[in-house]
MIZAMI-82684 format. One record per residue (C-alpha): residue number from 1; x, y, z; residue in three letters. Coordinates in pm, whole numbers, plus 50000, padded with zeros to 5 digits. Layout:
<rs>
R   pos      xx      yy      zz   code
R   NUM       X       Y       Z    ALA
...
</rs>
This chain:
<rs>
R   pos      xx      yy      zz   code
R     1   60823   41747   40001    UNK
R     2   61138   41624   40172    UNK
R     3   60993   41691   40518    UNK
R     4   60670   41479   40414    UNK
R     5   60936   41199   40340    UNK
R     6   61081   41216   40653    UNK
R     7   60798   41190   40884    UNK
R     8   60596   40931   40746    UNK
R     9   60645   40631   40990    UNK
R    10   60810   40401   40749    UNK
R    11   61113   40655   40733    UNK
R    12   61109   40685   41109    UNK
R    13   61108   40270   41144    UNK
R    14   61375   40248   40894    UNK
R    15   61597   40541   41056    UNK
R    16   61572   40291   41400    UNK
R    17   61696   39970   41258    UNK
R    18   62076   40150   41286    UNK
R    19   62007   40244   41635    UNK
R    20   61911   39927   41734    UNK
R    21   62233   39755   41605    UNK
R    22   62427   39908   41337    UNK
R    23   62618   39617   41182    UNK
R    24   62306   39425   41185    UNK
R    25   62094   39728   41019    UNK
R    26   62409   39723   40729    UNK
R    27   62397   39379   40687    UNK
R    28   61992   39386   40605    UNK
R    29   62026   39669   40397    UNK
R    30   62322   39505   40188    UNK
R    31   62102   39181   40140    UNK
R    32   61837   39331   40035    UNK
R    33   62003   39588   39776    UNK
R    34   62121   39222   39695    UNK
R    35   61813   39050   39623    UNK
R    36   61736   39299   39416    UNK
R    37   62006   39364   39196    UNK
R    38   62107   38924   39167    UNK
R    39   61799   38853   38970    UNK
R    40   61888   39112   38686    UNK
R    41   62242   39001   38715    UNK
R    42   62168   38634   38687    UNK
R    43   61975   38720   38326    UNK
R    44   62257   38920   38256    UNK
R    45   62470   38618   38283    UNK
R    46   62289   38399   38119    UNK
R    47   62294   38589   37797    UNK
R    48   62707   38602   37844    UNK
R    49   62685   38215   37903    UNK
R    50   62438   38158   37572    UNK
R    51   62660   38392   37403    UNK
R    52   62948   38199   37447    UNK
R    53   62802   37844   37349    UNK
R    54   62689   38016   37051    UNK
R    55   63044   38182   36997    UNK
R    56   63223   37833   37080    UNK
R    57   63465   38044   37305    UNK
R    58   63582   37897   37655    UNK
R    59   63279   37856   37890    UNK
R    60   63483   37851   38216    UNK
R    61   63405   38202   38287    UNK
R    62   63084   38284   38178    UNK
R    63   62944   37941   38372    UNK
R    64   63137   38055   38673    UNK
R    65   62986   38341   38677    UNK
R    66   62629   38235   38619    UNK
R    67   62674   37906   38868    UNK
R    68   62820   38204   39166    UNK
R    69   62501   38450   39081    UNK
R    70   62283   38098   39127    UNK
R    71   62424   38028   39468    UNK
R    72   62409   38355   39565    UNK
R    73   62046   38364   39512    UNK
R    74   61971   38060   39672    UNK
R    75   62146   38119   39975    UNK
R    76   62076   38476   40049    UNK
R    77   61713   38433   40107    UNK
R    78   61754   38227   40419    UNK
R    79   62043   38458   40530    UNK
R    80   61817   38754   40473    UNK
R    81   61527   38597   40667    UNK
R    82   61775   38541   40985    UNK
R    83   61930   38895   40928    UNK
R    84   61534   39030   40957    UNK
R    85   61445   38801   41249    UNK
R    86   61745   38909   41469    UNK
R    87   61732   39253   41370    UNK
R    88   61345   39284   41417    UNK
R    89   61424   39126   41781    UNK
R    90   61699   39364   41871    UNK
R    91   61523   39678   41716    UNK
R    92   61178   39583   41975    UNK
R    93   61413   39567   42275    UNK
R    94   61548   39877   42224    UNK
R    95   61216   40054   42140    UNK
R    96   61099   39821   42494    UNK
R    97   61415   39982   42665    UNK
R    98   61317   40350   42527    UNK
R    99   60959   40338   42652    UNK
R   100   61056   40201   43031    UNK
</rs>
């Protein structure tokens, strides 16, 4: 089953992307484990931040925390996007510079 995995040509583009540039490859990866796990995390911290208002404890915190998770997913999008677009560029030269 494993070696089905491994030669279907989505694990063979994926296993490229750290060839082509490493630090690049990490940094897509790391987004978009990222954009996945932020909107959870943002719900997540919501409920702490209602919690709190309900709770009349200190709201520093909990708002902090919510207002970082809402930057954070407004800003990594466009990060992500220039991540892909440099990384898709690098990872065609060096499939270019394998075939000549």
């Amino acid at each position: 089953m494993l070696q089905r995995l491994t030669e279907r040509k989505e694990w063979k583009f994926f296993g490229v992307l750290p060839k082509a540039d490493p630090a690049l490859a990490a940094a897509w990866w790391a987004a978009l484990l990222l954009r996945g796990i932020l909107p959870a995390a943002f719900a997540i911290a919501m409920g702490v931040l209602v919690g709190a208002v309900q709770r009349g404890d200190a709201l520093a915190g909990p708002l902090a925390l919510a207002g970082t998770i809402f930057v954070l997913l407004q800003v990594l999008s466009p990060i992500h996007q220039a991540v892909s677009a440099n990384l898709g560029d690098r990872t065609a030269a060096w499939l270019y510079d394998r075939l000549t």
